[in-house]
ROLOGU-555025 format. One line per field, with one value per residue (C-alpha): residue number from 1; residue in one letter; x negated, y, z. Coordinates in steps of 0.2 Angstrom, whole numbers. Each point is the difference from the previous one (the first is absolute). Example, Ala and Ser with C-alpha at 12.3 -4.5 7.8 and 13.67 -1.06 7.14 Angstrom:
// residues 2
lumro 1;2 .
torse a;s .
xx -62;-6 .
yy -22;17 .
zz 39;-3 .
***
This chain:
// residues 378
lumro 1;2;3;4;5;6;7;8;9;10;11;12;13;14;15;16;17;18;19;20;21;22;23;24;25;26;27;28;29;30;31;32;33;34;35;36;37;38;39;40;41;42;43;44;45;46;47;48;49;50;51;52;53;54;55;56;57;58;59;60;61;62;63;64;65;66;67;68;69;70;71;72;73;74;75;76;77;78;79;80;81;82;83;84;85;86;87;88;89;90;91;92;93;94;95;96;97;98;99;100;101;102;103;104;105;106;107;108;109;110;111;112;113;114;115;116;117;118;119;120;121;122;123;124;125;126;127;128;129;130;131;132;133;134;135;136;137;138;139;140;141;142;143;144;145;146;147;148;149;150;151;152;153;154;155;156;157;158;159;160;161;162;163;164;165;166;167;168;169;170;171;172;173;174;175;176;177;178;179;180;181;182;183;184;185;186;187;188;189;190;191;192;193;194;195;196;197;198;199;200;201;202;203;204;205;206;207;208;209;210;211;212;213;214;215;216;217;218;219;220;221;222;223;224;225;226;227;228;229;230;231;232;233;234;235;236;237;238;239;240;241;242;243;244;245;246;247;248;249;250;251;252;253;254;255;256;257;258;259;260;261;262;263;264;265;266;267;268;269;270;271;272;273;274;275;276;277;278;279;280;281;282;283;284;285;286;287;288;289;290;291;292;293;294;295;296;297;298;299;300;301;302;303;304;305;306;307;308;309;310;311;312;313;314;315;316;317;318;319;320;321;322;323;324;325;326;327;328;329;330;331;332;333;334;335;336;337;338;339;340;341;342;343;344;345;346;347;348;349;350;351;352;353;354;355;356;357;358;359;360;361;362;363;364;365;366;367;368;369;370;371;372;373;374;375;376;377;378 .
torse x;x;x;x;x;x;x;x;x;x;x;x;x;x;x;x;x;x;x;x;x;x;x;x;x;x;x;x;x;x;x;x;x;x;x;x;x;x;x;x;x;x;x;x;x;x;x;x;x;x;x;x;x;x;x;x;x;x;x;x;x;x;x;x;x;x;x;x;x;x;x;x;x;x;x;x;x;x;x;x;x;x;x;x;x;x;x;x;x;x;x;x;x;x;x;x;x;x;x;x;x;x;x;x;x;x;x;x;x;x;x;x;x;x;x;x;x;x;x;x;x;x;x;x;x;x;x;x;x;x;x;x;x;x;x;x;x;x;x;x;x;x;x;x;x;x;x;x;x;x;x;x;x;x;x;x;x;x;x;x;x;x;x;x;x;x;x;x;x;x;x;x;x;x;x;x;x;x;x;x;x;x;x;x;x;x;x;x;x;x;x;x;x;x;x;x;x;x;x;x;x;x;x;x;x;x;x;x;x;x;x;x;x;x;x;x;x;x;x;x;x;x;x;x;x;x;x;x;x;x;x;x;x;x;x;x;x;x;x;x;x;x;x;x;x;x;x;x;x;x;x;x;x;x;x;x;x;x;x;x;x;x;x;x;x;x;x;x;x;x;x;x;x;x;x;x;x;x;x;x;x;x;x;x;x;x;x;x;x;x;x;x;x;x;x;x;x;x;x;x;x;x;x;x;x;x;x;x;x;x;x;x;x;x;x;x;x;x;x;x;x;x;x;x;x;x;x;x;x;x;x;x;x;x;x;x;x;x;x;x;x;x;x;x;x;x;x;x;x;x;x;x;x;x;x;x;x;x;x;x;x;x;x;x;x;x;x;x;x;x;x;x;x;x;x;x;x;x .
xx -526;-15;-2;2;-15;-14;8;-3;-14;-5;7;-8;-18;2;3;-15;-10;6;-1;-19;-4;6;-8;-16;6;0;-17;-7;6;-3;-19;-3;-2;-1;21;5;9;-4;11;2;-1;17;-5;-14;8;16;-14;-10;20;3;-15;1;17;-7;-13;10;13;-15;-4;15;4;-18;3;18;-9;-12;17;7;-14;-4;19;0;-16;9;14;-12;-7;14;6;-15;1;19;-6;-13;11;13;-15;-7;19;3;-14;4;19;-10;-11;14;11;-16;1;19;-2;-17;-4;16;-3;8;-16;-12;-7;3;17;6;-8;14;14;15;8;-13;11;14;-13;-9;5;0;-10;-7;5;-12;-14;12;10;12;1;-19;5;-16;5;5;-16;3;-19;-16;-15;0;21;2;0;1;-15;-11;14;7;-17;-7;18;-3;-18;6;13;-12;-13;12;7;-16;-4;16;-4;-16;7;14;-15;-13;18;3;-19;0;17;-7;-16;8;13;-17;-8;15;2;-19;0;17;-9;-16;11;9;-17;-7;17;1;-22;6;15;-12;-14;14;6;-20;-1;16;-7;-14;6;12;-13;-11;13;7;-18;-1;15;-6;-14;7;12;-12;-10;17;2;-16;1;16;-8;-12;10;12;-14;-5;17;2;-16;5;17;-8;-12;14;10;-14;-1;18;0;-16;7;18;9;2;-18;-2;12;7;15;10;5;10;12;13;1;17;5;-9;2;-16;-5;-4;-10;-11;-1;-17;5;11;-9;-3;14;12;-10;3;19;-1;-9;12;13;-6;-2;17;5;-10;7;19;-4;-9;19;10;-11;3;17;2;-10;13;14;-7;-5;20;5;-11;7;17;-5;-7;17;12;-10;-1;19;1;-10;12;13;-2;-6;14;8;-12;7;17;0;-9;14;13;-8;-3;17;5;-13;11;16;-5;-8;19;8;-11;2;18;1;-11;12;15;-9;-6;20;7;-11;4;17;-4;-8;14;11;-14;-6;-16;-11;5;-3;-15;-7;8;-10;-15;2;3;-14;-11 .
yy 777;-5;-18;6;10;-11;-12;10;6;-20;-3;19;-7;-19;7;13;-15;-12;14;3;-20;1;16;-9;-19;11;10;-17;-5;17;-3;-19;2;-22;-1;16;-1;13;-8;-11;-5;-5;1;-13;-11;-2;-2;-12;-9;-1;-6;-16;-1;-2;-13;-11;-2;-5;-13;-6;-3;-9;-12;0;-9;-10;-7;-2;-8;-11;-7;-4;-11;-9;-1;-8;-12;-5;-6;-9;-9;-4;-4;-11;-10;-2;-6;-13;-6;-3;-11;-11;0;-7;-11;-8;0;-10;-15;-1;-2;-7;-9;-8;-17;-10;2;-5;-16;-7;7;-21;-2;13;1;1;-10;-13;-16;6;3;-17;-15;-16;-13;1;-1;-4;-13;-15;8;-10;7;-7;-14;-7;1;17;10;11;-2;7;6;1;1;15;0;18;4;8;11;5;3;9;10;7;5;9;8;5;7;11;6;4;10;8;6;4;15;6;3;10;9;4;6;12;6;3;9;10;4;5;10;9;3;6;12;9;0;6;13;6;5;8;12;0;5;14;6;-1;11;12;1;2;14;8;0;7;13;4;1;11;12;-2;6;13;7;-2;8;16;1;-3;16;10;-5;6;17;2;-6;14;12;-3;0;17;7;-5;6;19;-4;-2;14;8;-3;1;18;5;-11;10;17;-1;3;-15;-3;18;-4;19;0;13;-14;-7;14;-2;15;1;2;-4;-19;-11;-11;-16;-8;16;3;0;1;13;15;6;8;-16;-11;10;2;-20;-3;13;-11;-15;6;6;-17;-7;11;-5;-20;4;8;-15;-12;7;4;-19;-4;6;-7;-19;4;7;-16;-11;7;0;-20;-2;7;-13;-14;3;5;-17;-10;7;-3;-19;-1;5;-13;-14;5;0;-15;-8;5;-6;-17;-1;4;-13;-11;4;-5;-17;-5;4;-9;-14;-1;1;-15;-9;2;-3;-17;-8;6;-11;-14;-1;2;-17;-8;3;-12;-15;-13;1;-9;7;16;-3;-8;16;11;-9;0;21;2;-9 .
zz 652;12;-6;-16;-2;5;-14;-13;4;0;-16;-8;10;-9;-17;1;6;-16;-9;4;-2;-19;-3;8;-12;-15;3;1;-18;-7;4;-4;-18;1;2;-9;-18;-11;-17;-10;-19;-5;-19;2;11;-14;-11;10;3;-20;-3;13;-5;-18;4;12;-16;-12;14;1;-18;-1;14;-7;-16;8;9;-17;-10;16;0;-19;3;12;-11;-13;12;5;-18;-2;14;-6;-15;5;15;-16;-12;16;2;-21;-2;16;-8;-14;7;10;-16;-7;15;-4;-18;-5;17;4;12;-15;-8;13;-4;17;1;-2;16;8;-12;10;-17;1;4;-12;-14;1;-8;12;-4;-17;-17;-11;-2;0;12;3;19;3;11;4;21;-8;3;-15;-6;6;-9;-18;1;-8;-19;-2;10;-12;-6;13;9;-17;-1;19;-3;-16;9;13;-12;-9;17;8;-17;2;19;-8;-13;12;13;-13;-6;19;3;-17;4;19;-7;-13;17;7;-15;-2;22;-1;-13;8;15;-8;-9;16;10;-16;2;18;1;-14;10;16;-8;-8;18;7;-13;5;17;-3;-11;16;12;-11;-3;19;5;-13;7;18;-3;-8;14;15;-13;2;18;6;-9;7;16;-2;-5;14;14;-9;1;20;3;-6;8;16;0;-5;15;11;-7;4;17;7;-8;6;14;7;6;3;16;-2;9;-11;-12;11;-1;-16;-13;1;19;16;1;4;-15;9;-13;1;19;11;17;9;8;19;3;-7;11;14;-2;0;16;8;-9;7;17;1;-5;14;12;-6;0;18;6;-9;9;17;-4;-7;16;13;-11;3;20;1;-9;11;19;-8;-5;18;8;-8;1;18;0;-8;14;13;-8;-3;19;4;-10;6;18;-5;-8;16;11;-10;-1;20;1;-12;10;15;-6;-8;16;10;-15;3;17;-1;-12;9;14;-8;-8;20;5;-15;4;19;-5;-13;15;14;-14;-1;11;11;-10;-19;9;8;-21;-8;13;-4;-17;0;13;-12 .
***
């Protein structure tokens, strides 16, 4: 019951003291009007929720048709430029459909210089003009041999004429087909940034008319948030002068120390308490000296219990010493003793061993005897 005691008085002591430091913790927040809450406005901030909420989904459907408006324009530049790789590959289809019909190498007037059929076509020798095979050392004729000079020569330039006229109307057909291309390319293109400058200002206005209205708002809100504001600071300034009020007139700053006691029986309210009185204080420092004068006896009592313990210590382990002197002596004897009797032992053996060997001797000649002697001497 002793040990008891100062324990809880301990634990009753630490309890008043953390009790003290979080009356002391919350006296410091009740009078640094910085960190204390009065309320909040749960109305306006739903308000102020609803209407962010409203704005972000306006934003979003906005950007969500820029993104649309932005994806079909690439969509439609993408078809022009389909259309215009498909136009580029047409007229190279024709132009190569051109070489393979009109411009074939058949109709090249030095295609008789290469022809691949050249010795199949030609005639050998010649077969006019008193042909007869043209003897003559068969030199076939040199200039002036050929009757049908002029003809052929007029026929080829003929030939020529019309096929340079020819190349001459498929080119101006292949430049006005190009330019009317072109016209037809320009005034698309022309047409597409007329719609896509319209669609861009539309857009501009739309913008604008956003942000006027954005700032409208803005500005009626930051109206509504400072008269709140002002209101609010109005409101916590009454609040606090309020509290001062009932802080200064109350009991708590009054220190009386009547409130402490409850209404209902005598219990001490601990969130109410000032301090104890004389006559408590008192009772505790008898308390406590009482509790010094017990842990003073326990000390001494605990004292002679260790100096008990100790001589009792002191007696075995010198019980103990004798003991295993009187082993060590023991244990000597018996080994001198055991000293004793191997050196008889020995000498018995050694005796017995010279009697055998004179016995061994008597049996051999002089000189063997003499050799073995030395040889056991040595």
């Amino acid at each position: 019951m002793s040990g008891l005691g100062p324990q809880r008085d301990l634990q009753e002591a630490a309890a008043i003291e953390r009790r003290r430091h979080q009356e002391l913790l919350r006296k410091s927040r009740i009078f640094n009007a910085r960190f204390r809450t009065i309320g909040v406005d749960k109305d306006a901030l739903d308000a102020q929720v609803k209407e962010r909420k409203i704005q972000e989904a306006t934003e979003k459907a906005l950007h969500e048709k820029f993104a649309n408006e932005m994806k079909r324009n690439d969509r439609l530049m993408c078809l022009l430029e389909e259309r215009q790789k498909n136009e580029i590959k047409d007229m190279n289809k024709a132009l190569q459909e051109f070489y393979r019909s009109c411009q074939r190498p058949q109709s090249r007037r030095d295609f008789d210089l290469y022809d691949p059929q050249a010795l199949q076509k030609d005639r050998p020798a010649r077969v006019s003009d008193d042909d007869p095979r043209c003897t003559v050392s068969g030199m076939q004729r040199f200039v002036g041999e050929d009757l049908n000079y002029e003809q052929r020569m007029k026929f080829q330039k003929e030939q020529l004429r019309e096929w340079f006229l020819q190349q001459q109307k498929d080119w101006k057909t292949a430049l006005a087909d190009q330019k009317l291309a072109d016209d037809l390319y320009d005034k698309f293109r022309v047409e597409l940034d007329r719609k896509l400058m319209e669609q861009q200002r539309k857009e501009e206005e739309n913008r604008r008319a956003v942000c006027t209205a954005t700032k409208d708002f803005n500005r009626i809100q930051a109206a509504e948030l400072a008269y709140k504001k002002e209101l609010e600071k109005s409101q916590t300034l009454k609040d606090n002068m309020d509290e001062i009020t009932f802080l200064l007139r109350g009991d708590f700053l009054s220190e009386k120390p009547d409130q402490a006691i409850s209404p209902l029986d005598n219990r001490v309210l601990v969130n109410r308490w000032k301090g104890m009185s004389q006559d408590q204080l008192m009772a505790i420092r008898h308390t406590q000296k009482e509790q010094a004068l017990e842990n003073l006896r326990v000390k001494e009592q605990e004292r002679r219990r260790e100096a008990e313990w100790d001589r009792q210590r002191l007696q075995a382990a010198r019980a103990q010493l004798l003991l295993e002197r009187d082993r060590q002596r023991q244990s000597r004897e018996r080994r001198r003793h055991l000293d004793c009797l191997n050196a008889e032992l020995s000498q018995e053996q050694r005796a017995k061993n010279i009697y055998l060997k004179e016995e061994e001797y008597s049996n051999i000649p002089t000189a063997q005897f003499y050799a073995q002697f030395n040889t056991t001497t040595r």
